[in-house]
C-alpha positions, 0 to 999 in steps of 0.5 A, spaced: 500 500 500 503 507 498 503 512 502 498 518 503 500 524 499 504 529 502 502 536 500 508 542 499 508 547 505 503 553 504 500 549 497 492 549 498 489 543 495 488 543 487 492 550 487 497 550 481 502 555 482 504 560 477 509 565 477 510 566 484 508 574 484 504 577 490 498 583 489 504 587 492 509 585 488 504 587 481 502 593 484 509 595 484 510 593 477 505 596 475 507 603 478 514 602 475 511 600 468 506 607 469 511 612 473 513 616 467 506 616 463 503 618 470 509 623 471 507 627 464 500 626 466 500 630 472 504 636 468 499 636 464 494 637 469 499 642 472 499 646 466 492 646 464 489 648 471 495 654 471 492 657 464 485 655 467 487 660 473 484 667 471 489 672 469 490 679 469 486 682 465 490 686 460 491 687 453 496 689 446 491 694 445 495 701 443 492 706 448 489 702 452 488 703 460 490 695 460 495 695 456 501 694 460 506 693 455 511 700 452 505 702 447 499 701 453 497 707 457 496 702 464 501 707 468 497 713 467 490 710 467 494 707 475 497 714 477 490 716 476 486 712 479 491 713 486 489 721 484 481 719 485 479 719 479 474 713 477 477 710 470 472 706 467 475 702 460 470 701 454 471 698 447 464 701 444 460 707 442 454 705 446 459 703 452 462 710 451 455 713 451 452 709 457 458 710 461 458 718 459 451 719 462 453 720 469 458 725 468 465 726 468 470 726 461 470 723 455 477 720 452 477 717 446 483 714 443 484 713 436 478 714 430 481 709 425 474 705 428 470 711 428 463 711 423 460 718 422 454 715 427 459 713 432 462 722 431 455 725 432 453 720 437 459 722 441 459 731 438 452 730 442 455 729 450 455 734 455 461 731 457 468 734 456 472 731 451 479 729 450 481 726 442 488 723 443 491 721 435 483 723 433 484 728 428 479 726 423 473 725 428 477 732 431 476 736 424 468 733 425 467 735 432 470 742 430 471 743 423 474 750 425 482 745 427 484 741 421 490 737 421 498 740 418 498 737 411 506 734 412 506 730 420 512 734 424 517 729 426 517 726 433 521 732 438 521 735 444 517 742 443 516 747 448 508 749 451 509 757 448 501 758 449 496 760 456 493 754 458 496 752 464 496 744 463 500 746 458 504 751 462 505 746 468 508 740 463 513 745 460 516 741 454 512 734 451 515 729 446 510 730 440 509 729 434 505 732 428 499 738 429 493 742 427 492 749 426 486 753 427 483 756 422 479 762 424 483 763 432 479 760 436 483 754 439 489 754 443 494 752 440 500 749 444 507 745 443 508 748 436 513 742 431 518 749 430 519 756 434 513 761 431 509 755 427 502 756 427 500 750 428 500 745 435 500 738 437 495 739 442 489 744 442 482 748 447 477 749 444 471 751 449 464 749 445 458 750 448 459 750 455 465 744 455 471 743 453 474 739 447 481 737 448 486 734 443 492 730 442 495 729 436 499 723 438 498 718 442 507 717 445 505 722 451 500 716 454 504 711 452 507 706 458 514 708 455 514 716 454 509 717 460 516 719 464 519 724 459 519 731 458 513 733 462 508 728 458 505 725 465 504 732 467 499 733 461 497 728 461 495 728 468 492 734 468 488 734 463 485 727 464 484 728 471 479 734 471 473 730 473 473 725 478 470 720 472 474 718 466 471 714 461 476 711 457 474 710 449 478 706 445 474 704 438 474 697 437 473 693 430 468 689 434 464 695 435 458 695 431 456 702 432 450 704 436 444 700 438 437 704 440 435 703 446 432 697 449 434 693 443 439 687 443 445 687 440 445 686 432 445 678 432 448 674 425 443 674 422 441 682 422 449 681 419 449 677 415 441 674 413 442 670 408 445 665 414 438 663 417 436 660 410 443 657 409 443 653 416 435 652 414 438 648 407 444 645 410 439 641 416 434 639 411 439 636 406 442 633 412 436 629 414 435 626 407 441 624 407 441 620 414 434 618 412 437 615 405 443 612 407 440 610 414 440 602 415 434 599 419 436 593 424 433 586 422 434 580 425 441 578 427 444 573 422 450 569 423 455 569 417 461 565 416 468 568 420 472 570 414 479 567 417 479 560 421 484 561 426 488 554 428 487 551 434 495 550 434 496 557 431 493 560 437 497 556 442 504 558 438 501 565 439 500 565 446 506 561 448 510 567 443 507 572 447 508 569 454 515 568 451 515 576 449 514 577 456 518 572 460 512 569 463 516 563 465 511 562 471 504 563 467 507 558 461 509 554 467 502 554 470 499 553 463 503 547 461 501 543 469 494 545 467 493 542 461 497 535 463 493 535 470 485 535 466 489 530 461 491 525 466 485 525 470 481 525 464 485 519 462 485 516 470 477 517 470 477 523 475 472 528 475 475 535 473 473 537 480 478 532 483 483 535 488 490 534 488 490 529 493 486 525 490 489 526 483 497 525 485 495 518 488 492 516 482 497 518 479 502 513 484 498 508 483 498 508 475 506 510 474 509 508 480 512 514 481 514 518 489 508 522 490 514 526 493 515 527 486 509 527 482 507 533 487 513 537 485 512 535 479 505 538 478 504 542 484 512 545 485 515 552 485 514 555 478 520 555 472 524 561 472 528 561 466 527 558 459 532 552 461 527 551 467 521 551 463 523 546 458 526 541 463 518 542 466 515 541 460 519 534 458 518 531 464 511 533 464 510 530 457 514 523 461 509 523 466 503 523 462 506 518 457 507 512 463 499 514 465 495 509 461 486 508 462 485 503 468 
């Protein structure tokens, strides 16, 4: 009669082992496997929340309050706000005009946006008015100052008139000028000694004062510290304690009446509500044309038979690949285990006791061994796995039906 069968220490019945790994041990592979691409992940995550963040707001926009840049006017706009002065920065007319309503000065910033709409709404404020590079909408505002014919180069000109804020700024770097046909202006900063023209003129009108700058460099970031630029520009904007800052905008598509939204695409472009109409009618038709309606399943024949062989050499050149000797080891036990006890009239639900004393039985084997043999430490290297599947392969063939 041959001895019970032993069982290796901390192997559970039926269990065959694989490669040896623990939770623990994958968990650690795949935090290696997955370190770098997490790594990118969370720099990415990183970047988007910091261009998620709100900024500051600014712009390139020349003349602008916001513009922190050499050709932006955010310097002064923050003297002046630290003076008291309330500064509110608009992009369009209707913004300008609603703005201008509770009082104070108008600054407008260059016309090359300006409609004639935009310059008559603009004439019909009670505010006073500071047109700073505006020489187009300062000849429609006072038709009585035109602009020199040839643009006076950029220097430095000395005040030479009675307004004080041009007297308490003394010297300005400016460039080009108008003239005063019929005298009533004041002329200040003329391009040369005895001129008649100047890059900055007064003109009272009807009870407000009408301001213009010919250029734009004295309130600009870069040139705001020279000569007397920020005393000009200080002074005349700093009047009031209310400045709405006007820069025109290509966006601006001029005034809209009261109560009414703002102009839509379609008002824009009315063509566009028949097109998108077209366009969803067309796409319709083509879904319904092209569409397919489901019937019943059919089974149709695959169109590659795949070997039951071909698979098995696919599989054993991934495990390969991977250097999955214990998973191919497993395997290889798996197999040889049904095959055997299907040959020894075992159910598949036989437990590993019973199995290796069948196999006793029919080899004459030491259970020692066969235990070993089907139930042992999983191959390490390739050498290991084919000595593994050789003796598998003897041990199956001494087993014979009973």
């Amino acid at each position: 009669m041959s001895a019970p069968p032993t069982t290796l220490p901390g192997l559970t019945t039926g269990e065959v082992l694989g490669d040896g790994s623990t939770a623990r041990s994958r968990g650690a592979e795949r935090w290696r496997r997955w370190r770098p691409w997490l790594v990118v992940l969370a720099v990415a995550v990183v970047g988007a929340l910091v261009l998620a963040l709100p900024s500051p707001p600014t712009s390139t926009t020349p003349g602008a309050p916001d513009n922190p840049t050499a050709s932006g006017a955010r310097a002064a706009a923050r003297v002046l706000e630290r003076q008291g002065v309330d500064v509110r920065y608009v992009t369009t007319t209707r913004a300008a005009v609603g703005a201008a309503a509770s009082g104070g000065t108008v600054l407008v910033v260059g016309d090359q946006w300006l409609s004639a709409q935009q310059v008559d709404a603009l004439a019909a404020l009670d505010n006073d008015l500071v047109l700073v590079d505006a020489g187009w909408a300062l000849t429609s505002l006072a038709p009585d100052v035109v602009a020199t014919g040839a643009a006076a180069p950029r220097a430095a000109r000395p005040a030479t008139c009675d307004d004080p804020d041009a007297t308490a700024a003394g010297t300005i770097t400016a460039a080009g000028g108008y003239e005063d046909v019929t005298g009533s202006a004041v002329l200040c900063f003329p391009s040369s000694p005895g001129a008649g023209d100047g890059a900055y003129v007064v003109v009272e009108q009807d009870g407000r004062r009408l301001v213009a700058l010919a250029d734009m460099e004295p309130l600009t970031n870069e040139a705001l510290a020279d000569e007397g630029n920020a005393a000009l520009v200080l002074r005349m904007l700093g009047r009031t304690d209310r400045l709405v800052w006007y820069v025109p905008s290509l966006d601006d598509a001029g005034l809209v009446p009261d109560g009414a939204a703002g102009a839509s695409l379609t008002d824009l472009v009315p063509w566009v509500g028949p097109v998108l109409a077209w366009l969803l009618l067309v796409l319709a038709v083509t879904v319904v044309w092209r569409g397919r309606r489901l019937g019943a399943v059919v089974a149709e024949p695959l169109p590659v038979v795949v070997r039951s062989a071909e698979t098995t050499r696919g599989r054993g050149r991934l495990y390969r690949r991977a250097r999955a000797h214990g998973h191919a080891g497993a395997a290889l036990r798996a197999g040889t285990a049904a095959r055997v006890a299907h040959r020894l009239g075992l159910p598949r639900s036989a437990d590993a006791p019973t199995l290796i004393d069948a196999l006793v039985r029919a080899t004459g084997r030491d259970a020692r061994g066969v235990e070993t043999l089907l139930y042992g430490p999983p191959p390490t290297d390739d050498a290991a796995l084919l000595r593994l599947a050789d003796d598998l392969h003897h041990l199956e063939s001494e087993v014979h039906r009973p």
